[in-house]
C-alpha positions as CSV (number, residue, x, y, z in Angstrom):
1,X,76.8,-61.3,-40.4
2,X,77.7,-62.3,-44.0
3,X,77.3,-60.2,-46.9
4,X,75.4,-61.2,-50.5
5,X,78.1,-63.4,-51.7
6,X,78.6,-65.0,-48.2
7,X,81.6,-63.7,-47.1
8,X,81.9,-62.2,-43.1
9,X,81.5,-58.5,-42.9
10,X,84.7,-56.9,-41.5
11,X,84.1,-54.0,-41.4
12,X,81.2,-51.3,-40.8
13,X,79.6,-50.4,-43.7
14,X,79.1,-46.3,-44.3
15,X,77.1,-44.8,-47.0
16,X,76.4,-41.3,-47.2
17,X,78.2,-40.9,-43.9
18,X,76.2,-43.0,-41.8
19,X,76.4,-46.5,-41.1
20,X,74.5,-48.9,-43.4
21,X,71.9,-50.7,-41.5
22,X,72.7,-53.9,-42.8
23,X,69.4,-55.8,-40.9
24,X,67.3,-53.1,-43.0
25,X,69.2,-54.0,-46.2
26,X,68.2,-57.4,-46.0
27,X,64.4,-57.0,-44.7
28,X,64.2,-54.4,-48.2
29,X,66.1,-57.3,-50.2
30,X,63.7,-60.1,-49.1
31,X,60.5,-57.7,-49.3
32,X,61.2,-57.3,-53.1
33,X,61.7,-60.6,-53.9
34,X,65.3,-61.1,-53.3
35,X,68.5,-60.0,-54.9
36,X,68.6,-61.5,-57.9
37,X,64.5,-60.1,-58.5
38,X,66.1,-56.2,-57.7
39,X,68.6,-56.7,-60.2
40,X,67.0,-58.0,-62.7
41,X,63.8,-55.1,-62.2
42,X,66.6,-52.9,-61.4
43,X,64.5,-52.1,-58.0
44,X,67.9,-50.1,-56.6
45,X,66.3,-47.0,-56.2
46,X,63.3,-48.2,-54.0
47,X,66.2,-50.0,-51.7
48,X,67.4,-46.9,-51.2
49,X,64.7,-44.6,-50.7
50,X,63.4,-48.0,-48.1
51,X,67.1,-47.0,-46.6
52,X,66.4,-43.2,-46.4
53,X,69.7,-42.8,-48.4
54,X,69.9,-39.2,-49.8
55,X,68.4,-39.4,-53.3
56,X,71.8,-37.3,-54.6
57,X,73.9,-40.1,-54.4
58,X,73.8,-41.6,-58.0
59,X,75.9,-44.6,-57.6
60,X,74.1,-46.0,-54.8
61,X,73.2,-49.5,-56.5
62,X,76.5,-49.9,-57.1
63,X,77.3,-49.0,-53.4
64,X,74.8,-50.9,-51.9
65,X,75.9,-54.0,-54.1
66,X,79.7,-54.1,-52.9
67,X,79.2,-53.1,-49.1
């Protein structure tokens, strides 16, 4: 498994203190167009909502996009 800028995941990613699906990350990503469409629409917050990340973590977009 790679992450967004290509580079091997070493490491399990946690968010909210459970692990990130990452398979669901990218079936959300590809359902709203890509990355690159959820950035520019700023479409973070559906991603996580689609994630059933806890709606009290406010720097989830930024989260999501370094994991």
């Amino acid at each position: 498994m790679e992450n967004f800028s290509g580079k091997p995941v070493t490491r399990i990613p946690i968010m909210a203190k459970q692990v990130l699906d990452l398979y669901e990350l990218y079936r959300l990503v590809v359902q709203h167009g890509g990355l690159v469409e959820i950035i520019n629409k700023k479409l973070w917050r559906e991603i996580t909502r689609g994630l059933n990340l806890p709606s009290s973590i406010t720097s989830a977009a930024f989260t999501l996009r370094t994991q």
